[in-house]
C-alpha positions in Angstrom: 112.9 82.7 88.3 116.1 82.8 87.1 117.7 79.2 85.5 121.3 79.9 85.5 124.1 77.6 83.3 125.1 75.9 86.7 121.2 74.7 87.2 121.0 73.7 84.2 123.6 70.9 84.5 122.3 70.0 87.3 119.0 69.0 86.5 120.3 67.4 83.9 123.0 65.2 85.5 120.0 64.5 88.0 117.6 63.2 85.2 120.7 61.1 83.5 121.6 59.5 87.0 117.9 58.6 87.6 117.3 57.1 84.5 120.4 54.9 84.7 119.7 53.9 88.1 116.0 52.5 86.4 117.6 50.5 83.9 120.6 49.1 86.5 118.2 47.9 88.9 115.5 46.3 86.1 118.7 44.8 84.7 119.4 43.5 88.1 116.2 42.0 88.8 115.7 40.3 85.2 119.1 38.6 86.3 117.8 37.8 89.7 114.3 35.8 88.4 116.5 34.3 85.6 116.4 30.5 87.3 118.6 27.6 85.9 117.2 24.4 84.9 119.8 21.9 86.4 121.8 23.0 89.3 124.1 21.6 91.7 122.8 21.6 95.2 125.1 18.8 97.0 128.4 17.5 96.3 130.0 14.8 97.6 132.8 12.9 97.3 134.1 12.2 94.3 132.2 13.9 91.5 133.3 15.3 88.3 131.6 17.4 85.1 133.0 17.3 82.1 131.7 19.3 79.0 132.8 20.4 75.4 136.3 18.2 77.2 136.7 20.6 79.8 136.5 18.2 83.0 135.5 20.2 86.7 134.4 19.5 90.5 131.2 20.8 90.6 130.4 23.1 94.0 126.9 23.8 95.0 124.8 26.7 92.8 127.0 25.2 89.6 124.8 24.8 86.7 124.7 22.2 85.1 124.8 22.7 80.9 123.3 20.6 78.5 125.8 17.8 77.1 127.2 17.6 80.6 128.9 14.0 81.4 128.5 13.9 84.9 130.6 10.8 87.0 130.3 9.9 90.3 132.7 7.7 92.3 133.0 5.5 95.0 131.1 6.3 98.4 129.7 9.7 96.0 126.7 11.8 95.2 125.7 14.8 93.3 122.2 16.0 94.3 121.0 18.8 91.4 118.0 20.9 91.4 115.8 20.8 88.9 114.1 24.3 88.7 112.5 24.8 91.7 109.8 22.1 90.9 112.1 18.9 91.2 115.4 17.2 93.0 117.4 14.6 91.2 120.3 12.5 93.4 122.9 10.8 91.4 124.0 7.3 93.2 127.9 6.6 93.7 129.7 4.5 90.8 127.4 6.8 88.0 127.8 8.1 84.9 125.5 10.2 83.5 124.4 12.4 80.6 122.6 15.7 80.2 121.3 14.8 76.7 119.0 17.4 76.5 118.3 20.9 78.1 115.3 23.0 75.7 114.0 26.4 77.7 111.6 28.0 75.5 108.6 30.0 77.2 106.0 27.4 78.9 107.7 23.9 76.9 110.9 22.7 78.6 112.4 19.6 77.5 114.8 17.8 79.8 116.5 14.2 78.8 118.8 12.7 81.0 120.7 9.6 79.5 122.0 7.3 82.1 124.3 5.0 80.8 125.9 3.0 84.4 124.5 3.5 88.1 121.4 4.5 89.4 119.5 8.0 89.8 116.5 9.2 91.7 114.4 11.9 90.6 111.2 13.6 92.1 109.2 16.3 90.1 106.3 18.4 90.6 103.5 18.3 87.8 105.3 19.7 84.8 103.3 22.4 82.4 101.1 20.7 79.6 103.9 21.1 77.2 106.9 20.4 78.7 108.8 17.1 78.5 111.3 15.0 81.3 113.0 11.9 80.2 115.2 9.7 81.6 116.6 7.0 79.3 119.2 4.1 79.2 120.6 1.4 76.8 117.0 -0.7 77.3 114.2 1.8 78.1 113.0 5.4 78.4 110.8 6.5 81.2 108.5 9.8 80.5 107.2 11.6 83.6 104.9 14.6 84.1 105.1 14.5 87.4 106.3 11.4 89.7 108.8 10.3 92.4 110.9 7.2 90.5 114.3 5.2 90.5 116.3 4.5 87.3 119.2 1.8 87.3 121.2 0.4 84.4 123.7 -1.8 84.7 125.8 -3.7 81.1 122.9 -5.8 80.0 119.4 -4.4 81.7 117.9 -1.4 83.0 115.3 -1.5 86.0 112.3 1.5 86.7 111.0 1.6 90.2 108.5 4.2 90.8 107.2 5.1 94.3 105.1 7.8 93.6 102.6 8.8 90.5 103.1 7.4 86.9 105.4 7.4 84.1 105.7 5.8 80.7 107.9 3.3 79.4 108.8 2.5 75.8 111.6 0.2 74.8 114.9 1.7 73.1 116.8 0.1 69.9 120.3 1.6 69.0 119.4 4.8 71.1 115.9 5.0 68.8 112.5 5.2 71.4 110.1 2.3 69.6 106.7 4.2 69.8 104.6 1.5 68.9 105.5 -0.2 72.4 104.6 1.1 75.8 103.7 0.4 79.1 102.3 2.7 81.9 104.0 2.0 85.3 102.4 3.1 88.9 102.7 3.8 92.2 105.1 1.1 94.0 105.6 -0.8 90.6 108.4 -1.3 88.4 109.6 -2.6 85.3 112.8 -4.2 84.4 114.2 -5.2 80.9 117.0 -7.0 79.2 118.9 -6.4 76.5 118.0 -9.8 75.0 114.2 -8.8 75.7 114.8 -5.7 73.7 114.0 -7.9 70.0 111.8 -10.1 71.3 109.5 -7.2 72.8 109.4 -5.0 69.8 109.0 -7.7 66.8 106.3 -9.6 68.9 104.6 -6.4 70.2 105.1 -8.2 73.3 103.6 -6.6 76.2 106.6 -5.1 79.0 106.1 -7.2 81.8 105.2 -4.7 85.8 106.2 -6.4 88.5 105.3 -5.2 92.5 107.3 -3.0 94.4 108.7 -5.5 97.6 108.8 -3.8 100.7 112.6 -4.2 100.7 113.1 -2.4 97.2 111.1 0.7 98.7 113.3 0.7 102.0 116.7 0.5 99.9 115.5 3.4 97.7 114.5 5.2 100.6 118.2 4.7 102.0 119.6 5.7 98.9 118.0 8.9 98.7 118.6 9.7 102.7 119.5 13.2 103.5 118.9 14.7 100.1 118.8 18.8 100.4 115.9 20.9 99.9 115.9 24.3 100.0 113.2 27.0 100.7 112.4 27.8 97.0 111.0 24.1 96.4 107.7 23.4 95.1 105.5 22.8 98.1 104.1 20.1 96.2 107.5 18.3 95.5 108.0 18.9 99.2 104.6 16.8 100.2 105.2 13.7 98.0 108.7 13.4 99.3 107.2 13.3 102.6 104.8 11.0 101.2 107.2 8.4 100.5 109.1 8.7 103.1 112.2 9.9 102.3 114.7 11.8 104.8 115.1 15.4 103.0 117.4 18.0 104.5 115.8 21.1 104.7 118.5 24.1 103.7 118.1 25.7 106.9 119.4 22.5 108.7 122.0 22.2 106.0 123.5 25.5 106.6 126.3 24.1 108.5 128.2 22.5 105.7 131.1 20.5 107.0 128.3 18.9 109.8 125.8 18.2 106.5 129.2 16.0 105.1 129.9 14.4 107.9 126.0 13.2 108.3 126.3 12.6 104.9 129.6 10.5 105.7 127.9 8.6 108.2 125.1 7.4 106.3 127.0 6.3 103.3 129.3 4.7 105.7 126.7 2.5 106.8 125.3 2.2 103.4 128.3 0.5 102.5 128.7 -1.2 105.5 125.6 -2.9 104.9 126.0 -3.4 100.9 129.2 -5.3 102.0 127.2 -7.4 105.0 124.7 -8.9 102.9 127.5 -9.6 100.3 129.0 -11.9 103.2 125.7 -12.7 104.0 125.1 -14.7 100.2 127.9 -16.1 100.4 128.2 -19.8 101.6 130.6 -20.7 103.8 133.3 -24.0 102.9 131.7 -26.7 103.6 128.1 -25.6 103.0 129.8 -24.9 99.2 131.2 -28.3 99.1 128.3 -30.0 100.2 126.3 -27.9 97.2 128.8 -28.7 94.7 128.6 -32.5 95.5 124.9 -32.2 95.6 125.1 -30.9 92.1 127.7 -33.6 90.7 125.4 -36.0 91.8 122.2 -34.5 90.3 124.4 -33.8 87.6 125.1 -37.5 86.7 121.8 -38.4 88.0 120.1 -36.2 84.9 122.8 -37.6 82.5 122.1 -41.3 82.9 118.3 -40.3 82.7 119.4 -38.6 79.3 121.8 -41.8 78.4 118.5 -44.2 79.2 115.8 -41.9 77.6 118.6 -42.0 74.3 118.6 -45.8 74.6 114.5 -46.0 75.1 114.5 -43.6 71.5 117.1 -46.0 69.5 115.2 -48.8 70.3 111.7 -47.7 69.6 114.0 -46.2 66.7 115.0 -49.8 65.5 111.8 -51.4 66.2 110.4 -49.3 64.1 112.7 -49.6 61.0 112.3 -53.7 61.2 108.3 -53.5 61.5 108.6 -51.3 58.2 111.0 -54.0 56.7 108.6 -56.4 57.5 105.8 -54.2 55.8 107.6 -53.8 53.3 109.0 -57.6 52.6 104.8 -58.6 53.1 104.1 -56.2 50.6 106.3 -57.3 48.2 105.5 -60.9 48.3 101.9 -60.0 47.8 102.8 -58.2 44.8 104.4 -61.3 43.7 101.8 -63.8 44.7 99.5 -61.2 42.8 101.4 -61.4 39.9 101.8 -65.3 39.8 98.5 -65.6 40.2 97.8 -63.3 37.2 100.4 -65.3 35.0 98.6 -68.9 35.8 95.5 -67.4 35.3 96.2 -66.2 32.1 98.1 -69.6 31.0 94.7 -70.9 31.7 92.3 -68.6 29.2 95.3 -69.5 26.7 95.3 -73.3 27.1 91.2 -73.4 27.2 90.9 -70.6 23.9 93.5 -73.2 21.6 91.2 -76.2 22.8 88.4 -74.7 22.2 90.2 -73.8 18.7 91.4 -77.2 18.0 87.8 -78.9 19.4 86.0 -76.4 16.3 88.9 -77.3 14.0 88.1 -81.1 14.1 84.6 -80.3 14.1 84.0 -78.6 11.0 86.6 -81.3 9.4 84.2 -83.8 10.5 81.0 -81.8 9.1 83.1 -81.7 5.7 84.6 -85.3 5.8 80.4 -86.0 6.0 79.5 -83.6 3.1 82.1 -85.5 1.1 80.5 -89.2 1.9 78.6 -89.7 -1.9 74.8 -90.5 -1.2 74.2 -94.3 -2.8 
């Protein structure tokens, strides 16, 4: 057979094409499986990113990069993705920091600071070396895989958890104090002061669990209404969500996106509306005020003439007191006295009775010698 120039070429442009076309479409699927760990899945409102000072408006498939600052406004959410193992839903009026994002084979470490406002986050069972953290001024909560509400507020930080179990250690001057902890569980929660914070760790005192009310599970729920989940999901994230109770949006039904925001508008609508109804609801009307402020004037001057008679009751004993150790004292001094009288006339006495007895021998032996001297006739 003869292999002319022309075949030649041929072949070899065939080969060249084939082997590039390999490469392109490993290259393309290596891109494809690559997965982000934190990504934007819902935006709403008014929510902005801002990293190395570069401020954006996230849009949903944004990733979301490690020393991220992420704010939320009024009436605003930002629902992200975590892998496809976990959702996390930041809470209007928010600020939050991506502290820490570590990818490195099977050990992922993510921390997420939240320094004002309140985020939900749901996980699937995390690989033995891998690490998620959520921390605030007060606390840090360690998960491995649990459903759980962080809020922090300027002077405390609260740790609801409605599904599994996380651990809590106390934070000093953004340093984790190891030596305390606390394990927090299903329908539990934990909430801690910043005046607590000293008291806990140089007293090894124990961080107090309270229950979960009924009510706190029902506003979480709320909060966390309508939150999107999309196909790739862990199955297992998608079962304790369901679990709970929570309202998720599957991606299909979330296709539509301007009828997803106006739902979404709708709920936190009424979430306000009912925010600012119980609001109105504390608070007392006129005359009921009035009638509690003159209730505690009166109290008021009620405890401080039980303070003014209890000083009074204190002085006196006070005083009766002093003179019943004046009179000690007077009775002890004129016993000393007497004492000392008596010593004085007492020795006055062995005086006056040794220089009679002196003078009584004195005239004696004058009288034995006055005899001696008589001359015997």
């Amino acid at each position: 057979m003869n292999i002319t120039k022309h075949n030649i070429i041929t072949i070899f442009l065939m080969i060249l094409f084939s082997v590039f076309a390999f490469f392109s479409c490993g290259k393309q699927e290596t891109e494809v499986k690559k997965v982000s760990i934190l990504t934007a899945q819902t935006v709403f409102g008014d929510v902005t990113v801002e990293n190395e000072g570069i401020i954006t408006n996230p849009v949903s498939g944004t990733e979301i990069k490690e020393n991220s600052i992420i704010k939320t406004g009024k009436l605003s959410i930002l629902d992200i993705k975590y892998k496809d193992t976990g959702v996390i839903r930041i809470n209007e009026n928010s600020i939050l920091n991506v502290a820490k994002l570590m990818e490195s084979g099977q050990a992922d470490e993510t921390v997420l600071q939240m320094n004002r406002g309140k985020v939900f986050v749901s996980v699937a069972k995390l690989l033995k070396e891998s690490k998620f953290k959520v921390k605030t001024a007060t606390t840090v909560a360690a998960v491995r895989g649990t459903s759980f509400r962080v809020s922090a507020e300027p002077g405390k930080s609260r740790i609801d958890v409605l599904a599994g179990r996380i651990k809590v250690n106390p934070v000093k001057g953004n340093k984790v104090i190891e030596t305390v902890e606390q394990y927090v569980e299903t329908n539990n929660a934990v909430e801690i002061e910043d005046a607590a914070i000293d008291e806990i760790i140089e007293e090894k005192k124990e961080i107090e669990v309270v229950k979960l009310e009924q009510e706190d599970i029902e506003t979480i729920r709320k909060e966390v209404k309508l939150i999107r989940m999309d196909e790739a999901m862990a199955e297992e994230t998608r079962q304790e969500m369901q679990q709970i109770g929570i309202e998720v949006k599957p991606a299909e039904e979330a296709e539509d996106e301007e009828q997803y925001k106006e739902e979404l508008t709708v709920h936190m609508q009424k979430l306000e509306n009912e925010k600012q109804a119980g609001k109105e609801k504390e608070k007392p009307e006129a005359g009921e005020t009035d009638k509690k402020e003159k209730e505690l004037m009166l109290k008021n001057k009620a405890e401080e003439k039980l303070r003014q008679e209890q000083l009074k009751k204190e002085q006196w004993k006070k005083e009766k007191e002093r003179k019943e150790q004046l009179r000690k004292e007077k009775e002890h001094e004129e016993q000393l006295r007497l004492e000392q009288l008596a010593k004085e006339k007492a020795e006055k006495e062995r005086l006056a009775k040794e220089a009679q007895e002196k003078k009584l021998k004195e005239e004696k032996q004058k009288e034995e010698e006055r005899v001696k001297n008589i001359p015997n006739f």
